[in-house]
N, C-alpha and C positions, 0 to 999 in steps of 0.2 A: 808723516808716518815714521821718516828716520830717526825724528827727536823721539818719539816714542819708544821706540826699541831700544835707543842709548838711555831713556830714563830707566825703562825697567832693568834694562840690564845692569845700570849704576847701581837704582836699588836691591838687584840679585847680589853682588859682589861685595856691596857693604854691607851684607848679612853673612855672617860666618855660620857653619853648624859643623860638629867634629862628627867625626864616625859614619861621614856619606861619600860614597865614590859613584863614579857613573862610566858606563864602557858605550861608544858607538859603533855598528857593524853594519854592514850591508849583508840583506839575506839572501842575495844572487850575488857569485862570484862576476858576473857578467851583465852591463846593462847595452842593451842595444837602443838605437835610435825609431821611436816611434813607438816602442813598446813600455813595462814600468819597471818603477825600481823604488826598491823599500829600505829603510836604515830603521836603525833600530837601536832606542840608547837604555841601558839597563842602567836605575840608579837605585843604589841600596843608601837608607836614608833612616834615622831613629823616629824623625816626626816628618810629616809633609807637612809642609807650612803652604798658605796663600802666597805661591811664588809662582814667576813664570819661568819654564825651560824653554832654550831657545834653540833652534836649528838652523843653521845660516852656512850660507856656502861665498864662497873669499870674504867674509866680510861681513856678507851680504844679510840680510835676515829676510827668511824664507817664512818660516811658520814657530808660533810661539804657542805653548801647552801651560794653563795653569794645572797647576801638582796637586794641591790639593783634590781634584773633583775633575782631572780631565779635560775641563772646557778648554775650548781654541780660543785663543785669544784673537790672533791674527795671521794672515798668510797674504804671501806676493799674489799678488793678480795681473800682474804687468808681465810676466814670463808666458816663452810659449808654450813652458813644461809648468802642467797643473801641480797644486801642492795641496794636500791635508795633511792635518794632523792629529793626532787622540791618544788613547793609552791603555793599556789594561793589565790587571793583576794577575800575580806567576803564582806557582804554587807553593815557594817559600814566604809569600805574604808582600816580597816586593813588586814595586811598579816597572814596567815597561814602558815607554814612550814612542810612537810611532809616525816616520812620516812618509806618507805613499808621495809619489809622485809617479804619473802620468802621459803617454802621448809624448816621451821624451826629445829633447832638440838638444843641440847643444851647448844651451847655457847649463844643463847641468852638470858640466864637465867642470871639477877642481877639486879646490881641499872642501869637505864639509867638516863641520863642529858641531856638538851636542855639548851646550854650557845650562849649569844649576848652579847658582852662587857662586862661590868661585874654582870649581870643579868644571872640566870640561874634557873632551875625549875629539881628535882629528882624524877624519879620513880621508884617501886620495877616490874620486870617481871619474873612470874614460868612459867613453864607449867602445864597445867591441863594430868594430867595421864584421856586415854578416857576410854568411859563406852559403855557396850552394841555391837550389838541391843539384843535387847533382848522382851518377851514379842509382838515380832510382830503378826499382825493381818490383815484381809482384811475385809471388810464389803461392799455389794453390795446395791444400794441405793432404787432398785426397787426388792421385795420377786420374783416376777413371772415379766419374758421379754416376750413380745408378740411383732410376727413381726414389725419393722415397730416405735418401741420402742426406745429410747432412756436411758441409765442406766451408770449409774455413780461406779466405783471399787475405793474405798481408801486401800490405805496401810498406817501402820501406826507400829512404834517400838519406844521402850527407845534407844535414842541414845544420845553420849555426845562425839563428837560434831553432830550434827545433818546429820543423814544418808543419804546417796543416794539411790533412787530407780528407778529400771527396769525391765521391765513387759516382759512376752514372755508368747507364746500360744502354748501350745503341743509342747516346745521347741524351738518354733519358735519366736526371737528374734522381739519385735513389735515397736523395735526403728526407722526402717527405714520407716517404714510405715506410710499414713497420716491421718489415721483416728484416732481421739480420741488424747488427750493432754497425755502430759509422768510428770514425776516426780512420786508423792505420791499419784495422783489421776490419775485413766485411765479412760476417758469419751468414752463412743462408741455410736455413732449417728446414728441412723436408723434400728436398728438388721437386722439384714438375718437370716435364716438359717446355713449359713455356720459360723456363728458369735458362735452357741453353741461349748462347747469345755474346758479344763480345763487352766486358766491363774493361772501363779503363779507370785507372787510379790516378790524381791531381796532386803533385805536393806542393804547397807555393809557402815562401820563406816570408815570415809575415814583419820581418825590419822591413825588408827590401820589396818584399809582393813578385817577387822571382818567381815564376811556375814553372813545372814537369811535368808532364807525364806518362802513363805506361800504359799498354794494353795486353790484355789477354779471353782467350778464347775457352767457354765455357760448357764442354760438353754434357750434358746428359742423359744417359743411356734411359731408355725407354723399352716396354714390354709390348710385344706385340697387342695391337689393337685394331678392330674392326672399323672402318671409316662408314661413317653412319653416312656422308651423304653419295658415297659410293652406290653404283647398281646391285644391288641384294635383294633375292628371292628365299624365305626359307620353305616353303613348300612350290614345285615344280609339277606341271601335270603334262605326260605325252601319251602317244599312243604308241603301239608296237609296232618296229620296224622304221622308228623315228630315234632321231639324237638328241638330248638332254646336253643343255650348259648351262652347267653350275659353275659360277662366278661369285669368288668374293675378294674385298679389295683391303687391305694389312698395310698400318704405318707401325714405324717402330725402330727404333733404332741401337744395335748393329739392325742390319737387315735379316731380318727373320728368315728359318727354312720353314717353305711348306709341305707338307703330304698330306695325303687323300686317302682315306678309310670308307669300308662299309659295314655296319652293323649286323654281324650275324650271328644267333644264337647268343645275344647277350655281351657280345667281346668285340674289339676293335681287327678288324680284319684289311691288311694292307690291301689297298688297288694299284693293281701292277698293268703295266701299258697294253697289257693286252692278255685276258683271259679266254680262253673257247674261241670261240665266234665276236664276242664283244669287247667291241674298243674301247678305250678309257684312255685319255692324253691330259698328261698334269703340263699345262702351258703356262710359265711365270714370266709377267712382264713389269716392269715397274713404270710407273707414271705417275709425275709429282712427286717424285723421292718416294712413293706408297709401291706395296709389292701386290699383283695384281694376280691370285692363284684363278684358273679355270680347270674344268673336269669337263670332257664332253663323252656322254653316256649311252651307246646306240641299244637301243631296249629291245632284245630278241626277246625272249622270253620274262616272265615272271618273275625270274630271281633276278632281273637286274634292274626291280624296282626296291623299293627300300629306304632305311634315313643312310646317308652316308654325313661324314665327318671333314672338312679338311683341319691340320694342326697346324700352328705359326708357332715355332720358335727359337728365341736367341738369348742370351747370357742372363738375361733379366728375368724372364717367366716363361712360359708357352700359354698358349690362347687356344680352344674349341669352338668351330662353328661348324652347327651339325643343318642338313637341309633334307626334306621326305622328299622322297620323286614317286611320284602316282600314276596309275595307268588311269587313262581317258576313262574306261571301263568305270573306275569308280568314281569318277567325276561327273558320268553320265548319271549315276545312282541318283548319285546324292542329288543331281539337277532335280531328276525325275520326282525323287520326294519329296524336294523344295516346290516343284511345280503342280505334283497331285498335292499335295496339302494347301498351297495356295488359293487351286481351285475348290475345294473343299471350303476353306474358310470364307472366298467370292460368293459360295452359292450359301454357306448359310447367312454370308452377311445379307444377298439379295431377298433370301425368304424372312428374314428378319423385318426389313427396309420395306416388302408389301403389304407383309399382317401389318406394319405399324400404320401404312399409310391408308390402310382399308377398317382398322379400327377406328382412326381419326375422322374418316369421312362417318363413318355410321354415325359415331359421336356427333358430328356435325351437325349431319339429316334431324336423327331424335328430337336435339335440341331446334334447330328451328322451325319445325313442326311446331311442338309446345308452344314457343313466340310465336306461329302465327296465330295460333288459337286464341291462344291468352291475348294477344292484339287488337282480333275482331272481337273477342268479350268484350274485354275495355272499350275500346269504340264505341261499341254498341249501345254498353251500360253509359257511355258521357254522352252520344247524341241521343239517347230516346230515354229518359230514366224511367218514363211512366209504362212501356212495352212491359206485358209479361208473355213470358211463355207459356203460360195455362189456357186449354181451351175448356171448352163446355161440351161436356159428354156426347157423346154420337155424333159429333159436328167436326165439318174440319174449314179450314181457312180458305178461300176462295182468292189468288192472286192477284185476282183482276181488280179485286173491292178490299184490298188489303189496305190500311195507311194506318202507319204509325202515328202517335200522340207524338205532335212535335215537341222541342226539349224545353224545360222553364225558361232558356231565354226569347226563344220563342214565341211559346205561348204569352209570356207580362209582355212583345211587343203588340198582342195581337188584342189583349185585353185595356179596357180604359188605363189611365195614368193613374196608378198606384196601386193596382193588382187586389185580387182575393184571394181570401181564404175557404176553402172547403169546412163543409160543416163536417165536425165528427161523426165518425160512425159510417162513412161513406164508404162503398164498395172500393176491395182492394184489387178487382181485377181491374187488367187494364187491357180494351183489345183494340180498336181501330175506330174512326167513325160509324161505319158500321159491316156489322158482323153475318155475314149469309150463313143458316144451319143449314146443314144438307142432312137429311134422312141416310141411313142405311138403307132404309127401304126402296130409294130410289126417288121420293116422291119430290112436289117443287120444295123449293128452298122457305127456308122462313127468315126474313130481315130482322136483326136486333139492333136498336140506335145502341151506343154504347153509352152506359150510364153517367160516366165524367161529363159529356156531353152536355148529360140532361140536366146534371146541377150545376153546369157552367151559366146555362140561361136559367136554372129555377129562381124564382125570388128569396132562396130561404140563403145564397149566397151571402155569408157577409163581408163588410169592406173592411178593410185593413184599416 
């Protein structure tokens, strides 16, 4: 790789070109160990030729740029400090050449050189031994946050080369989060509540990885607010000659004042510890850093029912929470009208619930009446088909001597194998084997064979 670098460089040198000069700089007056460092060779030049510029430190050859187009030719890979190199166009039309290096150690400490034919430019590079942090600090931008607020946290340290910082909240890492910018400054946009809390600020020196840090304590003032899972009634009902406690429970911070009002005639009327006959006692206690206002109300009369008010307030807002206190009296009402209406709608749900269930049976009954009729029809008409219902004038049917024509399967088991036919024209009543007439007149009865009978044995039967 070294004969390499001595040939191009031999062919850079035995190529002469007039009217090109080149300057090398470093663009940090300071390189520390671990961090990067850049040089920088400006060549003004009438043609780029297919040449290579070289960058090399004592000697050494670090990283090689072709001129014409940029490309890298070559760079050390054997150091523990990285090397590239490249280039790019200024806005006079000349080239720049550039070489970063990387993750510093101290082989990059000595003379560097930026050579182009036989044009070349020397620089000395240390490192700076770092400093700090030291002397850190936080400074908050607003004395007093009030909800709703906006406030500004700087950190700030001696640092050489210049610190990193990172903020967290009661340990709680506030990188990932998206309120408020990171670095040296932490902006928080809107306070809450939940916003107070102690942040601390991190600077660590990133040659060395040196750390500090600082804390500070983040208050935010708050408006009085009602604690939802606090004891809270806002309607109270007693009877007279009884005491009312009305109780409500306020966080907020400063600590709110409260007072106790009663509604009369449209306007806020103070309750003072004791009017007439009736007592009123504003008792504040606090519990759980919350302020805990009561009112207890001894109700002689009617005017010391009513909505009353208590206020909570401190530098932030004030807050309203109003409460009715009712006489039993009309607690009784309204029971009684909930309870006669209830029974009211019981009984018509019950005359509802019997017409329905006495309609249904009817329905029922009708209906299987009809099926059984229509049942014994049927029956009737499948075991007897030849039965009719027609008698013969002045005669009626004799129980005793009743018998139906049995049914066709019947009768073909009763008849030879393979059954007959009746001849046309044959009588369509049909009554029994035989039939007793009884007179109206009382007199004996008269026997009829029945005619199916008679052409069951006549010979005019034919055969199938």
């Amino acid at each position: 790789m070294a004969l390499i670098f001595v040939l191009a460089l031999a062919y850079v040198q035995s190529n002469t070109a007039t009217g090109t000069s080149l300057t090398l700089t470093q663009t940090h007056s300071q390189a520390f160990l671990g961090l990067t460092l850049q040089l920088k060779c400006d060549v003004k030049t009438a043609t780029r030729q297919p040449q290579g510029l070289l960058f090399q430190m004592n000697t050494v050859p670090k990283c090689t740029v072709k001129v014409d187009d940029c490309t890298q030719y070559t760079r050390d890979t054997d150091s523990q400090t990285q090397y590239t190199c490249g280039c790019g166009q200024q806005s006079d039309g000349n080239y720049v050449y550039i070489l970063n290096a990387s993750s510093l150690h101290d082989d990059v400490e000595g003379n560097w050189r930026c050579e182009y034919e036989e044009f070349s430019n020397t620089i000395h590079v240390n490192l700076t031994d770092p400093e700090g942090p030291t002397q850190i600090q936080m400074v908050k931008t607003e004395p007093q946050t009030k909800e709703g607020d906006s406030v500004n946290l700087t950190c700030s340290a001696n640092c050489l080369p210049d610190c990193r910082y990172s903020w967290t909240k009661g340990g709680q890492d506030l990188t990932s989060q998206t309120r408020g910018s990171r670095g040296q400054v932490l902006a928080v946009r809107g306070v809450v509540g939940d916003d107070s809390g102690n942040y601390t600020c991190t600077a660590v020196n990133p040659s060395s990885n040196k750390a500090s840090d600082t804390s500070a304590f983040l208050l935010v003032q708050t408006s009085p607010k009602r604690k939802v899972d606090a004891p809270f009634a806002p309607t109270l009902k007693t009877a007279t000659g009884q005491t009312a406690k009305m109780e409500v429970t306020f966080s907020g911070d400063p600590r709110p004042e409260v007072s106790w009002w009663k509604i009369e005639s449209g306007s806020l009327t103070p309750v003072n510890n004791s009017v007439g006959d009736t007592e009123r006692q504003d008792i504040p206690g606090e519990v759980d850093g919350s302020l805990t206002a009561v009112l207890a109300v001894k109700v002689e009369t009617d005017d010391d029912l009513g909505m009353y008010c208590v206020s909570a307030e401190n530098i932030v807002d004030t807050t309203f929470v109003y409460i009715d206190l009712q006489g039993e009296d009309e607690f009784d009402e309204d029971a009684r009208c909930h309870s006669q209406t209830a029974v009211a709608e019981m009984s018509i749900l019950r005359i509802g619930v019997i017409a329905g269930a006495a309609a249904m049976l009817l329905a029922i009954t009708v209906v299987a009446v009809v099926f059984c009729r229509k049942y014994k029809e049927m029956k009737r008409a499948l075991d007897c088909p030849y039965a009719s219902t027609q008698r013969l004038g002045n005669a009626v049917v004799d129980s005793n001597h009743y018998q139906e024509l049995p049914s066709p399967q019947t009768l073909r088991k009763q008849l030879p194998e393979g059954g007959y036919t009746l001849p046309t024209g044959g009588t369509g009543w049909v009554f029994s084997t035989k039939v007793d007439l009884k007179p109206v007149d009382g007199t004996h009865p008269i026997s009829k064979t029945n005619p199916i009978y008679d052409h069951i044995h006549d010979d005019n039967i034919m055969i199938k």
